[in-house]
N, C-alpha and C positions, 0 to 999 in steps of 0.2 A: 435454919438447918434442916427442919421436916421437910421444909419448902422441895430444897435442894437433892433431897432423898426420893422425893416423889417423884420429884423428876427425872433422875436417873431410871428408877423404877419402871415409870412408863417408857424411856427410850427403848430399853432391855426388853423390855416385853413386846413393844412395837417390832423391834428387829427380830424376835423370834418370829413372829408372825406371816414379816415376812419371807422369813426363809423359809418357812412350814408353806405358803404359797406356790412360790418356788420350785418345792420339792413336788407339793401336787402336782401342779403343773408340765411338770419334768413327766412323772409316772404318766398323766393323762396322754403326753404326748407320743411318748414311749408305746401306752398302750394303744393310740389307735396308727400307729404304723404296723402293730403288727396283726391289727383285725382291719386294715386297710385291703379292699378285695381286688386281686390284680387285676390286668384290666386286660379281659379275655379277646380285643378285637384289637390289641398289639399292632400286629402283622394286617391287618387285613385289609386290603388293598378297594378302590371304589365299587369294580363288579362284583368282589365278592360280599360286599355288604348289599347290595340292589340286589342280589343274583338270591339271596338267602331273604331277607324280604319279603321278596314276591312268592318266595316257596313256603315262606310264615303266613300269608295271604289266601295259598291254594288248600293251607291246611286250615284256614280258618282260626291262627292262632294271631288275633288281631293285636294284642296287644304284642307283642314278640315284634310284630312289626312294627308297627311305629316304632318303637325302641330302637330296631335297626337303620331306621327311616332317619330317624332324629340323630343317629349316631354316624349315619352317612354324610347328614347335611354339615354337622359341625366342623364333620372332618374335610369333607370337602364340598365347600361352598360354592365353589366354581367351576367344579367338574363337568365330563360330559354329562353324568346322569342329572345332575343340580335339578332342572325345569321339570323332568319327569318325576325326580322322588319328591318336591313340592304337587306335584296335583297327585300324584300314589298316594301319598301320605295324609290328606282328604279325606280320602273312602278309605283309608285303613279307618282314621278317627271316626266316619259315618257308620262304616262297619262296628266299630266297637263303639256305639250308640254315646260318641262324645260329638254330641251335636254342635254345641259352641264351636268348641275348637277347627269339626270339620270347616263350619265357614270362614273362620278366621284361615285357617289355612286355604281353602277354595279362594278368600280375598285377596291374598299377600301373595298367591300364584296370579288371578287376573291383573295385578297391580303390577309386578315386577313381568310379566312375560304378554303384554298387550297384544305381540305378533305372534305369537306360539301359534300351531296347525290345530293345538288339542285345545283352546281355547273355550272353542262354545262346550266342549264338555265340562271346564269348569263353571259354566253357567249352569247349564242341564243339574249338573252336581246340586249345585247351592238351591235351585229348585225342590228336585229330589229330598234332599234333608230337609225343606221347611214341610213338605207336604206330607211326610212322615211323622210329623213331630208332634203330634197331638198323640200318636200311634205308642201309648206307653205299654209297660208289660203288664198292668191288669188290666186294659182294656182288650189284651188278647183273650181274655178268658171272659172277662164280666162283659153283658149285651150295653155297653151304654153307647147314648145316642150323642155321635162327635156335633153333629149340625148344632147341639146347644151349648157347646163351648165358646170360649171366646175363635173368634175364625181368624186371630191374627197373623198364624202361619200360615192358614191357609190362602188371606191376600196376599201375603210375600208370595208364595209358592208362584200363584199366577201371576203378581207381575214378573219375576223371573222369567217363570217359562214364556212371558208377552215380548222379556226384550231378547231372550235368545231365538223368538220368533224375527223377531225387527230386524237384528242384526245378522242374524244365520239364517238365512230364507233358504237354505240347500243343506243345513245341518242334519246328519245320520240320526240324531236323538230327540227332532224335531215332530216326529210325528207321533212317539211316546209321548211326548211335550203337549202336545195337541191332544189325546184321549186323556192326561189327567187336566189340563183346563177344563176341560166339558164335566168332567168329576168334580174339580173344584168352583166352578161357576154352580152346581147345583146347589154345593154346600153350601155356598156363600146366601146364595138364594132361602133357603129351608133355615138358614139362622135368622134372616129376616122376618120369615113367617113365624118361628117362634118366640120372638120379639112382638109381636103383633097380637100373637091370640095372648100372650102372658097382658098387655097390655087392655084385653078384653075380659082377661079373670079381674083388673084392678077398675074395671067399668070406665077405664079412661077412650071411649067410643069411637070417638074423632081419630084418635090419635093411633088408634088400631087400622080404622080405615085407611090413614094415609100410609103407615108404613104398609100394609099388604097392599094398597097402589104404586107404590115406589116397587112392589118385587115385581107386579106387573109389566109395568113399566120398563123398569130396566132389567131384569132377569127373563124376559121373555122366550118362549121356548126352553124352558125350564122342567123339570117337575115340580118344582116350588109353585108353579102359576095355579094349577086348581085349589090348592090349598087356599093361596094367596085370597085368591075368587072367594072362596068357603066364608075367609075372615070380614073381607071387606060387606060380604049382602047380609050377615047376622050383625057386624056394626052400623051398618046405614039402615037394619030393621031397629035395634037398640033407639038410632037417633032420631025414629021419626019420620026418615027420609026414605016412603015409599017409592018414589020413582026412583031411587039409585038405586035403590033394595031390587027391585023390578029389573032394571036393567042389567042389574049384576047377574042376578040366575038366570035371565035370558043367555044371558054372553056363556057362564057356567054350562048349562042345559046343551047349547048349542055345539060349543067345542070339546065339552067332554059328557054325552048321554048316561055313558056309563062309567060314569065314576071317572078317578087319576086314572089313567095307565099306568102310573109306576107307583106301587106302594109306597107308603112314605117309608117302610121299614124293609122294602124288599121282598125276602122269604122269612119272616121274621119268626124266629124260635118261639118255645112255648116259654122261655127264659126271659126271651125279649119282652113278650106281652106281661109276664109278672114285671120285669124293673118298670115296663112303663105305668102299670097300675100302681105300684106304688109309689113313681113319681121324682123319683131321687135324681135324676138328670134337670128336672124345673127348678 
């Protein structure tokens, strides 16, 4: 008989429970219809969602844009504007330093519009962002030296800007393309050479040698190459190897009497020379 009492008990109590569910339920729903926020772009037809966009763009209110970008594309996917507010919507995300996403969208524009006129600007584009991308906001204010980071935006950048070279040999954005290669080939180069003397601080000799011969080598016409020169004649004095030592400050001496031509730090502040004395970049 307890038995039978229990269990009525628990049924009873189960069914209130779930109608108390129920009833939440009911209120939750209730309440977000009426904090549900209407949906201000109704009406609004495809130019005038492009047309306000690009005036979100002019005013520099980047985010605003994409929102309108993203809210164009949804609504109309296959419109005339479609191929342009894909690559607009790019440099909005590059504008507003959402680097990821600008490439993904720069991709899923080269992917979906192969023949488009504006094409090699989405190449130029995805260039652009990688070669920026070291470029954070303390390194606007703090002296630190990029050349000792990792350079792997900065290979992307160049081969980018290599195949919108290859394949757009008449491109408008090709010749910008071309003065940051020559900026990014130096990088590439001076991250080798600081790979080489770091390799001279751990007395690993050899091994300093060869990489500041590899910048030689292949980074020639550089401003990495005196440096490079500097590491390899203190390593093959380190190893003993007077005649390479010899030949190296010959070669040194000869092509450059007076020193780099190009500082390694440029016009370097008096901030620069403190972060490099004390080291925080190695």
């Amino acid at each position: 008989m307890r038995l039978i009492f229990v269990k009525v008990l628990f049924i009873c109590c189960l069914g209130f429970a779930l109608s108390g569910c129920e009833t939440l339920n009911g209120l939750m729903s209730s309440s977000s219809k009426t904090t549900e926020k209407p949906d201000e772009y109704k009406d609004w037809d495809a130019k005038k969602f492009y047309d306000d966009a690009k005036a979100a763009m002019k005013k520099g209110s980047y985010a605003k844009a994409i929102e309108l970008y993203e809210s164009l594309e949804s609504r109309y996917p296959f419109g005339e504007y479609a191929a342009q507010t894909q690559l607009d919507i790019a440099y909005a995300y590059y504008k507003n330093e959402d680097a990821e996403s600008a490439l993904a969208a720069a991709d899923r524009f080269i992917k979906i519009n192969p023949r488009n006129p504006h094409i090699d600007y989405a190449y130029y584009l995805k260039g652009l962002i990688n070669y920026n991308r070291n470029i954070t906001f303390l390194s606007r204010f703090i002296p630190t030296d990029a050349t000792q980071r990792d350079p792997g935006s900065a290979k992307e950048a160049y081969a980018i800007f290599s195949e919108l070279e290859r394949r757009f040999p008449q491109s408008k954005y090709l010749p910008d393309a071309k003065q940051r290669m020559i900026a990014l080939r130096n990088h590439m180069a001076m991250h080798e050479v600081h790979i080489a003397r770091y390799y001279l601080k751990r007395k690993a000799y050899l091994a300093a040698a060869n990489r500041a011969g590899a910048v030689v080598k292949d980074y020639e016409r550089t401003a990495a190459v005196p440096y490079a020169l500097q590491v390899m004649q203190e390593a093959y004095t380190k190893l003993g190897m007077e005649d390479l030592a010899k030949d190296t400050q010959r070669i040194y001496t000869q092509n450059y009497p007076d020193g780099p031509p190009v500082p390694e730090h440029g016009e370097a502040t008096f901030a620069q020379h403190i972060w490099d004395f004390i080291g925080l970049d190695e």
